[in-house]
N, C-alpha and C positions, 0 to 999 in steps of 0.2 A: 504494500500500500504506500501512497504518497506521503511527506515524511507529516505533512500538515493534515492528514488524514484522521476524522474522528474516529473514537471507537466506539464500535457499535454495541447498541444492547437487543438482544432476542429476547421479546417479551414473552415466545410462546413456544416451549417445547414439552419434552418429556421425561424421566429416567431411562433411560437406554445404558443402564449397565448387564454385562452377561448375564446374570443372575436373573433379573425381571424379565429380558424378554427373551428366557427360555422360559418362563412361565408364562408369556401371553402366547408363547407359539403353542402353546399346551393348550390354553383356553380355547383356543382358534380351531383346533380338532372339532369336525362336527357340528361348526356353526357354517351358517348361510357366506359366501362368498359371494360379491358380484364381479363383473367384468373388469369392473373399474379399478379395484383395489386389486385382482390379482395383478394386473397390468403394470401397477406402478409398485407392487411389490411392500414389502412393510417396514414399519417403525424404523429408524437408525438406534445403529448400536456401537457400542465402544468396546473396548479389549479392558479398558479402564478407565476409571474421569478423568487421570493423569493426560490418560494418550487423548480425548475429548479437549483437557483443555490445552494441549500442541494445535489442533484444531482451530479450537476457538484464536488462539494469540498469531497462528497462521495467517487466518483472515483477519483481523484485529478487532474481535469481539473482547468486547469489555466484561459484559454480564449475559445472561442466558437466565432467563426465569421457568424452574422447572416446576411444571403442573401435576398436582397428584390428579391424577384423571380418576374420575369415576365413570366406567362405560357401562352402562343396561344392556343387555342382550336381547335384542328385539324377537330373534328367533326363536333363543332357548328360555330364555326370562330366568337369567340370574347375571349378577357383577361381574362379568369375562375379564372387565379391566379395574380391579379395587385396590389401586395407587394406595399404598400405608403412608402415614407421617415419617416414618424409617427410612422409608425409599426413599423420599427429596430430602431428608434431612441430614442424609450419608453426603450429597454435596454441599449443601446451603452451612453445616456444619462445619466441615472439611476445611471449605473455601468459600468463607463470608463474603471475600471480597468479589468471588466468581459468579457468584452464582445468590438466588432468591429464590423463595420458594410461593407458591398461589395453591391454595388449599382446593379443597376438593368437598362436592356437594349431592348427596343423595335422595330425592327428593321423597322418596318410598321412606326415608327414617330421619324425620327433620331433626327430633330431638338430636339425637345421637351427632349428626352432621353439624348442625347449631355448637353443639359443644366441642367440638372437635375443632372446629372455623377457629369458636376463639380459642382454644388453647395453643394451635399453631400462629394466632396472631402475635396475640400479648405474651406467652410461652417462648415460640421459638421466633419471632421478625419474620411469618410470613407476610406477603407484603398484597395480598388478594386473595380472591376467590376465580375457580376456573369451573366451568360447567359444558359437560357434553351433554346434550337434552337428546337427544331424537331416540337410545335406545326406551326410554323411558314412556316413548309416545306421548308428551303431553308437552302443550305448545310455553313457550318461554314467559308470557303472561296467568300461565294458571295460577290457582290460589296456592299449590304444593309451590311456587317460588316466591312467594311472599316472603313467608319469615326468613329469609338469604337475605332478599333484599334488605329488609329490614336489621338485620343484625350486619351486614354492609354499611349502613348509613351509620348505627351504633359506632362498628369500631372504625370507622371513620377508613376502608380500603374499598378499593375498585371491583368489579366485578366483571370477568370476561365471559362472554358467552358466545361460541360459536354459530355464525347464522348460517342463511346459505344452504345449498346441499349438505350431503355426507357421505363421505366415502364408504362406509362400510353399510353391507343392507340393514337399512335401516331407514324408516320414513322423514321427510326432509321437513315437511311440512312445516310442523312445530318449531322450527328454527329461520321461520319467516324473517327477515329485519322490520318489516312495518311491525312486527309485533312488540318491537323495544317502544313503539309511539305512546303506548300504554303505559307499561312500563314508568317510565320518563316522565309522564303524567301524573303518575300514583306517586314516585317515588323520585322531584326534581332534584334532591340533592344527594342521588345516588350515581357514582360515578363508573361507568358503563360502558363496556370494550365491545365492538363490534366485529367477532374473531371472524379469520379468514374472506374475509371482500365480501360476503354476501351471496357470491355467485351461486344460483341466473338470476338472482333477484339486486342485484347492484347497485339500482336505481334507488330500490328501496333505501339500503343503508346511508346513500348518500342522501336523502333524502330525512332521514331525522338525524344524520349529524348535522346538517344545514339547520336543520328546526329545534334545535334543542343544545342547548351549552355544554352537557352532561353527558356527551354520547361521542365516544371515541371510535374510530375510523381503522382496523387492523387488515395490514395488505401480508399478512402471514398465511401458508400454505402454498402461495404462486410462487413461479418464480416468474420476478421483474417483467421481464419481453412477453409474457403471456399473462398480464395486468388487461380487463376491459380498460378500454379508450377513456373512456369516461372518467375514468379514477386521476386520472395525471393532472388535469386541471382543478380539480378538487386541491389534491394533494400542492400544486401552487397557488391556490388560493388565497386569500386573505382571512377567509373562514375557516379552511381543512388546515393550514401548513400546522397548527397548533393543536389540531385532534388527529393526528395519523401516527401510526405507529410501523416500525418495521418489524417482522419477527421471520420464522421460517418455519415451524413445525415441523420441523428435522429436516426442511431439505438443506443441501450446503451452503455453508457458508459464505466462502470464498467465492462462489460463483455467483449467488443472490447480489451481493453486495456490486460487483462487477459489472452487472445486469443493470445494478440500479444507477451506471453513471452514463449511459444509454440515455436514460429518461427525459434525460433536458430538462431534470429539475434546478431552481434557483440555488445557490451554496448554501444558503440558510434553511433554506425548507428542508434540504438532504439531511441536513444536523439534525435539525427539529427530528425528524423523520425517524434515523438511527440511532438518536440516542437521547437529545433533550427531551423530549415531549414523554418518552417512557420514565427517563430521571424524574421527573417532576411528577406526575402521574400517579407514579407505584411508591416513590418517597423513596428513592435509592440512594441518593445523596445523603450520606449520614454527615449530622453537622460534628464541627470539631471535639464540642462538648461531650458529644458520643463515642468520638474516635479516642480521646483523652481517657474517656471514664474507664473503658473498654481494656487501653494498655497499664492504667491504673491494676485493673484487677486481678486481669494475668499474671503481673510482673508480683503482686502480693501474693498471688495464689504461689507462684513459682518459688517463690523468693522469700515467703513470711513475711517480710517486711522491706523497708524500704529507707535505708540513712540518710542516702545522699541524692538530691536532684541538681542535676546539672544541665542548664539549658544553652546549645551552644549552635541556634540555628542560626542562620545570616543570608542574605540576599541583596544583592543592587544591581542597578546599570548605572554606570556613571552618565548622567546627562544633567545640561543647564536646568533650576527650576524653571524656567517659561516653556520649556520645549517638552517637560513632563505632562501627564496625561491623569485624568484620574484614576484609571483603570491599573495604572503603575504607581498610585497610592496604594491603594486594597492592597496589592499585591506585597510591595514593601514592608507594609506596616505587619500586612496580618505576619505575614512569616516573623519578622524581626519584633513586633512589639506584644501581638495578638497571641502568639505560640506560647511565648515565656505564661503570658497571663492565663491563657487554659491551661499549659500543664501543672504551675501551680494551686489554682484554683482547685484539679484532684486532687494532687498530694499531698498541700497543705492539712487538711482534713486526718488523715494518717498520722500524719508527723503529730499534730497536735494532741491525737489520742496516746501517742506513746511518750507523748513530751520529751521528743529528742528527734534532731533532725537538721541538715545541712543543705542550704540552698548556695548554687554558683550559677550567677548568671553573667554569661557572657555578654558584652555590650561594644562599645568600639572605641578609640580615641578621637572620630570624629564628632561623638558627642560630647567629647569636652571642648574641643575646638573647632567644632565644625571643620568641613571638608568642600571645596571647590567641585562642584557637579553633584554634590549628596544632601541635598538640600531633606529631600524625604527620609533617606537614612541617616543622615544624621538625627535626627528630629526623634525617628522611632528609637533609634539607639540612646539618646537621651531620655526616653520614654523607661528605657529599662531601667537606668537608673534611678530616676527617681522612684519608680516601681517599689527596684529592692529596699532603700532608703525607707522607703514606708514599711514595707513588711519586715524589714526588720526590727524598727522598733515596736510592731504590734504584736511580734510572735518571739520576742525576745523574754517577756515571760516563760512561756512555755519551753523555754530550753532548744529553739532553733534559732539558729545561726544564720544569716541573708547575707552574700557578698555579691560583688564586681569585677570580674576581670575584663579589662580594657584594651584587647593588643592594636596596635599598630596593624599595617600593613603586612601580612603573611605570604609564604609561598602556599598557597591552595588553588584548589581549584576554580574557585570564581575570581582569584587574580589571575590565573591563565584565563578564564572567558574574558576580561576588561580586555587584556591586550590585544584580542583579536579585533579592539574599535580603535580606532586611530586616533577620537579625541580622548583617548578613557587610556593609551598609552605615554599621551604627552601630560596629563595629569599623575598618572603614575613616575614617571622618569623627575616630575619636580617634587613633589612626593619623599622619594629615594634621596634627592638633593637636601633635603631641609631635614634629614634624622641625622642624628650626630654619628650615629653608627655605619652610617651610609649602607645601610642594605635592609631587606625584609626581615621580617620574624622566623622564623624555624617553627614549625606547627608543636615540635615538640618540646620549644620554649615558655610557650604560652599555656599546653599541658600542665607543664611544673608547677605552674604559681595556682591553677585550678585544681592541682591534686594537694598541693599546702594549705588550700582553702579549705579542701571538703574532708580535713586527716582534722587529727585528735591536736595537733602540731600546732595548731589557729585556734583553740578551743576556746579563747577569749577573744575573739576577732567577729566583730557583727559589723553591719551598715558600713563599710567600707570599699571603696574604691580603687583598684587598682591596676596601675598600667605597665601592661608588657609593648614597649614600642622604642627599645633602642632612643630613647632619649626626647623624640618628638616631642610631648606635649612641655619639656622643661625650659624649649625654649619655641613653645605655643605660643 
């Protein structure tokens, strides 16, 4: 893929690990086949999730949202397809960040189904519900889907329902799209996937996502080049580009995606398409807060406890403030002033219960003297300090210790990125000129004084400042 190339998210597959679908091939003994399904052959399967997500990072799939399917057997009348909680949770487990999981819905045993919904919500971060209606015979409006719906709206996640035909013999009817109209109606603040296009009914689907806020557009199951016509203006639309989702229902990856740069859709619809409009949707984007609490936990769970935090992230582009952007504020700040503030924000709490504990945050020396082109990092870097400053004297009761290390300029990594900009190497070379030592830091100079900080060595040392930078700021 191109190197500026999104990654995509599949909002709509299956479990296809060995193990399951040598059991659906089992269940498939003795049921009704039509033309249709022998032809195109069945489900995808993996040798492992591992070898799956080679797969997925192949094409540049982000996430894959696996569906515990619940299939009726229209023929034999019983569960042929009864997706466990086990089976999606073997990857949504495994690999949080690969993978989500959409729970699964039996309309023959509401209770049972109702309680399962939420315990995979609030339980395990499933992030939906998924429903195949048609072996079920009953159309997507019956009374047997109400209380989905409604415990949908409850815990506040989307619900996918495949419309359209069905591949497998089974009657299509009930999986009308005009049948969401109702739906939609009964139930406005129910947030509602329109799986696989609809198809032969297309019009339909496009037809209440146009009418309705609530009703999301899924071009999952096709692949790209064999989309009806109709769908692509939708999809660039000023109504569709924000309710379409891309997914594949196991067909490949790598080639869908391919397919889809065919389309002559706009750059931003395509985003929307493959991956924003699912992130937002299904609530993929976990905020930092979560991401924080989360490596909080592990690292206790791991570790029992936890002495020392040391916050040592950094980020810039050297450029004039007038020629900076907002969008290169967010970005600056959060990494450099916003990181320090959630990570402590979890492990303060710890520290305090064990009333003992060492904070080192790294900060720069252009926030004590500012820096030519670092207008916003200097700014967030002065933000840390005064940070720690604070927290030091509020948790200095408590027996934790808050410092400062301040280096200078270093050999790292994001001073080889400056040098590759021409004004970001003429600020550096004067830079170099005005340290008394005439050269950068040593990565494993600046280490030292953060490892004297966060040792038994500094045990009387709080709310302090200090700088590793060859001399710089003494004649700042």
């Amino acid at each position: 893929m191109p190197e500026n190339a999104v990654n995509a998210i599949d909002f709509m597959y299956y479990v296809a690990t060995p193990e399951f679908m040598e059991k659906w091939d089992r269940a498939k003994e003795g049921e009704l086949i039509c033309r249709m399904e022998r032809a195109i052959g069945g489900l995808p399967r993996f040798a492992s999730i591992e070898t799956m997500l080679h797969q997925m990072d192949e094409a540049g799939v982000e996430k894959v949202l696996i569906a515990q399917c619940k299939m009726w057997s229209y023929w034999r009348k019983w569960m042929y397809m009864d997706t466990q909680l086990e089976d999606v949770l073997q990857y949504t487990e495994k690999y949080p960040d690969r993978f989500a999981g959409l729970a699964g819905y039996n309309p023959f045993r509401i209770r049972e189904s109702l309680t399962e919904i939420e315990t995979a919500v609030t339980r395990h971060g499933f992030k939906g519900v998924y429903v195949h209606i048609y072996g079920f015979d009953i159309p997507l409006d019956d009374r047997k889907m109400y209380p989905l719906y409604a415990k949908c709206v409850e815990l506040d996640v989307p619900v996918s329902l495949q419309v359209g035909h069905v591949l497998e013999a089974q009657p299509s009817e009930g999986g009308r799209p005009m049948l969401l109209d109702r739906v939609a109606c009964d139930f406005p603040t129910l947030k509602i996937v329109g799986a696989h296009t609809g198809w032969p009914w297309v019009d339909e689907l496009l037809s209440v996502c146009y009418k309705w806020d609530n009703i999301w557009f899924g071009i999952d199951a096709w692949m790209p080049k064999y989309l009806s016509p109709q769908i692509i203006p939708f999809l660039n639309s000023r109504l569709g580009q924000d309710r379409c989702l891309w997914g594949t229902n196991g067909l490949p990856w790598k080639e869908s995606l391919k397919q889809l740069e065919a389309l002559g859709l706009k750059p931003d619809v395509k985003r929307k398409l493959i991956h924003d409009n699912a992130a937002s949707l299904f609530k993929l984007t976990s905020s930092k807060e979560e991401e924080v609490t989360r490596f909080r936990d592990e690292t206790v769970k791991l570790l029992g406890k936890v002495d020392v935090l040391i916050n040592d992230a950094g980020w810039d582009q050297l450029t004039p403030f007038l020629k900076t952007t907002p969008e290169l504020w967010d970005k600056i700040i959060g990494i450099n002033y916003k990181g320090v503030i959630h990570t402590c924000f979890a492990f303060l709490p710890h520290m305090v219960q064990r009333k003992a504990g060492c904070i080192v945050n790294v900060s720069s020396d252009s926030a004590r003297v500012g820096s030519f082109g670092e207008a916003i990092y200097a700014g967030s870097k002065a933000a840390v300090v005064a940070f720690s400053k604070t927290l030091a004297r509020e948790h200095a009761r408590d027996n934790i210790r808050v410092n400062v290390v301040c280096p200078g300029l270093a050999e790292t990594a994001l001073v080889d990125e400056m040098k590759e900009d021409e004004f970001a190497r003429k600020i550096l070379g004067s830079i170099v000129n005005a340290i008394p030592m005439k050269r950068f830091a040593k990565p494993e100079e600046v280490a030292s004084m953060v490892v004297f900080l966060a040792s038994d060595a500094s045990r009387y040392v709080t709310g302090q400042v200090v700088s590793v930078d060859g001399g710089l700021t003494m004649v700042g």
